[in-house]
Phi, psi and omega in degrees: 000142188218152162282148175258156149219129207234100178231161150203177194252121163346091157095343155237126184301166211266350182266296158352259164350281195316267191349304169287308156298322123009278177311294226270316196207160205260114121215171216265112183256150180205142177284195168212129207238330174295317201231015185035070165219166156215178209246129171235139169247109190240171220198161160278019158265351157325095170286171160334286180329277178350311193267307178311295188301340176273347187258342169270297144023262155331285176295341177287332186298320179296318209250029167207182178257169179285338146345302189249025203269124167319148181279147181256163176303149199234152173257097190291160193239127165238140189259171203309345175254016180088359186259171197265161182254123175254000000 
């Protein structure tokens, strides 16, 4: 059994969103496109942690535009000569 939950955020189309949230946290999301919102299905596979990095997120989402949004961090894969793997 998962709960839906149908939101969105002030200032992002809901296919935005999903995508910046995809990176920054883990859960499992989908944009509605009828209603430009978007939907987490949360469950009991959710830890705590989980819903914090994801609500936290959210907010970081709120409190910018896709325009003004901090970049998020990134990790290079280096293959063995040291150059990055793409």
């Amino acid at each position: 059994m998962a709960t839906l939950v149908t939101f969105r955020i002030d200032g992002w189309p809901a296919r935005a969103a999903v995508d910046e949230l995809e990176h920054r946290a883990f859960a499992i999301l989908r944009d509605l496109p009828a209603l430009d919102a978007l939907r987490i299905s949360v469950g009991w596979w959710l830890t705590e942690a989980e819903l914090d990095r994801f609500t936290e997120a959210v907010e970081l989402l709120a409190g910018h535009t896709p325009e003004t949004l901090p970049p998020r961090r990134s990790l290079a894969v280096l293959g063995a000569d040291g150059s990055p793997i793409r």
